[in-house]
C-alpha positions in Angstrom: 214.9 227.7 165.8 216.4 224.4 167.6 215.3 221.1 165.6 213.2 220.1 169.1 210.5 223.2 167.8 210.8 221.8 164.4 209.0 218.7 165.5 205.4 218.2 164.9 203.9 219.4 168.7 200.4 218.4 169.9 197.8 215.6 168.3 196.3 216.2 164.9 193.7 218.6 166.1 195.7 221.2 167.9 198.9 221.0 165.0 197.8 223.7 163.5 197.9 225.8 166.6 201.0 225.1 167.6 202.9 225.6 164.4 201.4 228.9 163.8 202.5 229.6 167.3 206.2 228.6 166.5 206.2 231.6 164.4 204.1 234.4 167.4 200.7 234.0 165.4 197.5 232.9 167.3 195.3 230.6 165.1 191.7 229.6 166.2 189.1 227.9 164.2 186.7 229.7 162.2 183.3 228.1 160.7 182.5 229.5 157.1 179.4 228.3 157.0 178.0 230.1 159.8 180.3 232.5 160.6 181.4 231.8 164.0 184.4 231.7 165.7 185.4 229.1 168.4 188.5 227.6 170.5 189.6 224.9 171.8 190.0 223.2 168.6 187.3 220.8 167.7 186.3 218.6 164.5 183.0 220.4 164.3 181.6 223.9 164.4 179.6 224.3 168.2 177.5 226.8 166.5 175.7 224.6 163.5 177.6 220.8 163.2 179.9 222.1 159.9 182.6 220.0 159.8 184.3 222.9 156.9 186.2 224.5 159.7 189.7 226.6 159.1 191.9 228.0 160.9 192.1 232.2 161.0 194.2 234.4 162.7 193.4 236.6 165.2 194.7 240.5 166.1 195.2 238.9 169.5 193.3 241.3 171.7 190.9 240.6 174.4 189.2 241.4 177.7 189.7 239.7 181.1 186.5 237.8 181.8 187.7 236.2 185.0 190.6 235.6 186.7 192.7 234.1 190.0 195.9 234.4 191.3 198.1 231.6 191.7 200.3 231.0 194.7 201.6 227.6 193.9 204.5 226.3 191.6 202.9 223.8 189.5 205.4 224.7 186.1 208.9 225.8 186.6 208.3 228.7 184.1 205.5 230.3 186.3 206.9 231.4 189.3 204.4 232.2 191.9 202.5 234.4 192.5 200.6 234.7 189.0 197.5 235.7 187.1 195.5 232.8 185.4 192.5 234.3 183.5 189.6 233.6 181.2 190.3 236.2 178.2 187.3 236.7 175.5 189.0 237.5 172.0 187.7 240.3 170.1 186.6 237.4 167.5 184.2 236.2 170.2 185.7 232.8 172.0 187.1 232.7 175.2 190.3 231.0 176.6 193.0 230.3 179.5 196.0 232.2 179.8 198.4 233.6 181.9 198.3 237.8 182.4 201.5 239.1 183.0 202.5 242.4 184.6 201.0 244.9 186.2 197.8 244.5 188.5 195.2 243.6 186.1 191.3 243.5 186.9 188.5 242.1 185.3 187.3 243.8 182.3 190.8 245.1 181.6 191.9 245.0 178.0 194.7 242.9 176.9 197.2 241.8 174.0 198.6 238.5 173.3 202.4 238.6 173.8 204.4 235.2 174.0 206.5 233.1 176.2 209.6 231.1 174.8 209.5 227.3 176.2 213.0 225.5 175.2 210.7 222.3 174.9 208.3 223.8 173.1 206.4 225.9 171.0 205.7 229.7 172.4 203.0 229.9 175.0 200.2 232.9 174.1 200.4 234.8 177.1 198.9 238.6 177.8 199.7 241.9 178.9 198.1 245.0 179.3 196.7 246.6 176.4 198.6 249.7 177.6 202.1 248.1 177.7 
């Protein structure tokens, strides 16, 4: 691991996030008081106000919710054209990410998988369920 990933990456929210994804684990937050399960990171719990929130790992499989195809260059790691979805973890919350391979359609199933950045920590990415 270069020192630059040793760092401390993103603000106090997201820190947890993104050292759990320097070692290929996907974190999201996790209310105990009421159960649920949510991401983007926030300081309180959508479903009831808790501010008790911790982190939990998740198996890191999912369904495609929605998704578009990209045919611009906006990153020099995404070469175009590419698949930008909204994927709904098993756990319940839905996020952003980039689906990789294949010809994937909504509903599909998916796994997390992960992109090295040399800048960075790795970027959750997903691929077919079936790969």
């Amino acid at each position: 691991m270069t020192e630059e990933k040793k760092k401390p990456y993103g603000d106090p929210m997201t820190f947890p996030f993104w050292e759990a994804a320097q070692q290929h684990r996907l974190l999201i937050q996790h209310c105990p008081a009421c159960g649920a399960h949510q991401f983007y990171p926030r300081p309180f719990c959508l479903a009831c106000n808790s501010t008790e929130l911790e982190w939990v790992e998740v198996k890191g499989e999912a369904t495609i919710r929605s998704m578009t195809t990209v045919h611009l260059q906006i990153v020099p790691y995404l070469v175009p054209p590419y698949v930008v979805a909204v994927i709904e973890l098993d756990e319940g919350p839905r996020m952003l990410g980039n689906v990789e391979g294949g010809s994937p359609a909504i509903g599909d199933r998916i796994r997390l998988a992960w992109r090295e950045r040399t800048d960075a920590p790795p970027l959750p990415t997903w691929v077919s369920l079936e790969t």
